[in-house]
ROROZA-394483 format. One record per residue (C-alpha): residue in three letters; residue number from 1; y, x, z. Coordinates in nm, 4 decimals. Each point is the difference from the previous one (the first is absolute). Example, Ala and Ser with C-alpha at 12.3 -4.5 7.8 and 13.67 -1.06 7.14 Angstrom:
2
    r    k        c2        c1        c3
  ALA    1   -0.4500    1.2300    0.7800
  SER    2    0.3440    0.1370   -0.0660
***
This chain:
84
    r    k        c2        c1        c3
  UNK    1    0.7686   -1.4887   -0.9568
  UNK    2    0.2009    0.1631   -0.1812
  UNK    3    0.0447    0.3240   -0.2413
  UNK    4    0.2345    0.2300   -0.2186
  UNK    5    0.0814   -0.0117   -0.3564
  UNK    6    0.3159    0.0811   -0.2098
  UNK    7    0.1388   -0.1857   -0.3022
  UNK    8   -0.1167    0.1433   -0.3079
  UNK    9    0.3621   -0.0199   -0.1977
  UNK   10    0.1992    0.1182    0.2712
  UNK   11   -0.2362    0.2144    0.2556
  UNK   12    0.1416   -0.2284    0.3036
  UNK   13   -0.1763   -0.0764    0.2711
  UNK   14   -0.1863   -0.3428    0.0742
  UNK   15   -0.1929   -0.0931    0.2678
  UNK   16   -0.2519   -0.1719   -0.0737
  UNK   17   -0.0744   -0.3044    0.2613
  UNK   18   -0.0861   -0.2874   -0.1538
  UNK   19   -0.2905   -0.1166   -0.2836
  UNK   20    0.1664   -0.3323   -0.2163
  UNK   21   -0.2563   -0.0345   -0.2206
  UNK   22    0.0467   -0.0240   -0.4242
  UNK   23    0.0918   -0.3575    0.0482
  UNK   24    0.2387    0.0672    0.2943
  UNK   25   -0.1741   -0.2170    0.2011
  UNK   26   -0.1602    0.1770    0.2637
  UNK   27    0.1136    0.1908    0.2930
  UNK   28   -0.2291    0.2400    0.1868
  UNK   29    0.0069    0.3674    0.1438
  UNK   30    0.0147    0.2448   -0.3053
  UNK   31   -0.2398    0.2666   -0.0538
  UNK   32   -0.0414    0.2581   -0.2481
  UNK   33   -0.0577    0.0882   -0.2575
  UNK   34    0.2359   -0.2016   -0.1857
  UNK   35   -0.0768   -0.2305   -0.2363
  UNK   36    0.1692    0.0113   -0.3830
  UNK   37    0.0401   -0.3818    0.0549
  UNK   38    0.0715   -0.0929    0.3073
  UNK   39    0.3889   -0.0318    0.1358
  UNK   40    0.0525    0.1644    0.3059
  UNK   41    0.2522   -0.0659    0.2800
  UNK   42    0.1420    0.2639    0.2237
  UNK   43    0.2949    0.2156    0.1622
  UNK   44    0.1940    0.1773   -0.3022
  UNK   45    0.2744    0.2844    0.0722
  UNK   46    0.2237    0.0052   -0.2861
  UNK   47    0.1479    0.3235   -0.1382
  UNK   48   -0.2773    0.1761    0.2048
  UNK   49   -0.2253    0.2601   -0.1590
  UNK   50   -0.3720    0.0477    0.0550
  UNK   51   -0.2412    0.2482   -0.0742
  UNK   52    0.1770    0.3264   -0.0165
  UNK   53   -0.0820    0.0548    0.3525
  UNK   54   -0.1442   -0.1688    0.3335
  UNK   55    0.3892   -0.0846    0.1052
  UNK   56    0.1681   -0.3184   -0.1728
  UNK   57    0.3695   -0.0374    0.0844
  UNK   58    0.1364   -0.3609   -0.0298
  UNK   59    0.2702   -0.1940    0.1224
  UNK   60   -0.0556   -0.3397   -0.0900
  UNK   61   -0.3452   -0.2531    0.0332
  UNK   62   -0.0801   -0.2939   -0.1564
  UNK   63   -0.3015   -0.2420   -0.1288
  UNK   64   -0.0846    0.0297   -0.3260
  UNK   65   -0.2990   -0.1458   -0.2091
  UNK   66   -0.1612    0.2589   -0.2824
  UNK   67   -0.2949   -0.0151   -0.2120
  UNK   68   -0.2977    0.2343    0.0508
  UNK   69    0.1301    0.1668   -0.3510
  UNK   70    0.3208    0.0828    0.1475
  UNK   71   -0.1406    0.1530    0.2857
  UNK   72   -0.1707    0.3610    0.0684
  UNK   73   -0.1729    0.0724    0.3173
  UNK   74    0.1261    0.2852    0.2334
  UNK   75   -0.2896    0.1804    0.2096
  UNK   76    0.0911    0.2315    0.2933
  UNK   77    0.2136   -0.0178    0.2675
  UNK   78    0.3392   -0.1467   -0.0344
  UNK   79    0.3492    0.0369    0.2353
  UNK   80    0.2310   -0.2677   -0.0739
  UNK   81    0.3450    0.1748    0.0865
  UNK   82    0.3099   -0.2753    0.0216
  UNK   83    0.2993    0.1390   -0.1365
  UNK   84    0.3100   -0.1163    0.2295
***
């Protein structure tokens, strides 16, 4: 499973896929909500911008690994638009 968030210092979006663990040392499904201390691993869309409404633009994907700090989750429904 996975869900939405956005990255506190930069409001990009980050999808949320994977659980590591505190440690880094475990890999499961991840679920919110998120956890202060736990790293998370998941699909991040650089220069993308999330929260000011349902549409996030992007042109570029990548895996990223954030801390539950870093993160903020995003509720509603979401439209990933790739920029070409």
């Amino acid at each position: 499973m996975s869900f939405t968030a956005k990255v506190i210092a930069t409001s990009e979006f980050f999808d949320v896929t994977t659980d590591l663990g505190p440690a880094k040392d475990r890999n499961r499904d991840a679920h919110p909500p998120l956890d202060p201390n736990t790293f998370y691993l998941g699909h991040y869309f650089p220069n993308s911008k999330s929260g000011s409404s349902q549409y996030v633009e992007f042109s570029e994907v990548t895996s990223k690994i954030f801390k539950g700090d870093e993160l903020e989750e995003v509720t509603g429904d979401i439209r990933l638009i790739p920029l070409r």
